[in-house]
N, C-alpha and C positions, 0 to 999 in steps of 0.2 A: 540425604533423603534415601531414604530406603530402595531398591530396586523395582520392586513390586507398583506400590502407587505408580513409582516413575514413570512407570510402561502404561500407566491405565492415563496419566495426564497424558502423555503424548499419545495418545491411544486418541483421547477428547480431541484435543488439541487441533491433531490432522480431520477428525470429522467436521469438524467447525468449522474450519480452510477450505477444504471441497465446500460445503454448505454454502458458505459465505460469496464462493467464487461463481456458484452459478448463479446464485442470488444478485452477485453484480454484473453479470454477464445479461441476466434478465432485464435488469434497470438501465441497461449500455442499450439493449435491442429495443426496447420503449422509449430510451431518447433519440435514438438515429431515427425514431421512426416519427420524433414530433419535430424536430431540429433539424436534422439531415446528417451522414454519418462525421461531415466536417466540423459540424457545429456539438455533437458527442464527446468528438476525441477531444476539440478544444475544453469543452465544461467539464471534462475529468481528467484534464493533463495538465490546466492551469492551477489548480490546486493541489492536484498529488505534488507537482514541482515545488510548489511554495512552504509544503508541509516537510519535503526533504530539503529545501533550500533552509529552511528556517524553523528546525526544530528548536523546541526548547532550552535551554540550557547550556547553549552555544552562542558564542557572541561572535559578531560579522556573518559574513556570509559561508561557502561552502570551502571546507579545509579536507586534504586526503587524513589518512592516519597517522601521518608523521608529521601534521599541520603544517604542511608547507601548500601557498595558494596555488600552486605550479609544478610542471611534473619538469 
């Protein structure tokens, strides 16, 4: 890929990121605020873990990069 575009994706890319980040920081402050901030972290930390625990395309549960279960 060309150099040029490259610089204008990651250009998007990183606006999207911030965007997105206060976006979810906004929906974090309206849940601690109907739940309590316990009851937030839980409703966004039991799925974010399940979605890295058990990505796609991966069979069992969580392997480092040299697929070993164990350091």
């Amino acid at each position: 890929m060309p150099q040029e575009p490259r610089g204008r994706a990651m250009t998007v890319l990183t606006a999207e990121l911030m965007t997105f980040q206060g976006v979810g920081m906004a929906l974090a402050e309206v849940a601690a605020e109907l739940v309590g901030v316990a009851g937030a972290v839980t409703g966004a930390g039991v799925p974010g873990t399940c979605a890295a625990y058990w990505r796609p395309g991966r069979s069992g549960g969580p392997k480092t990069e040299t697929g070993l279960t164990v350091i």
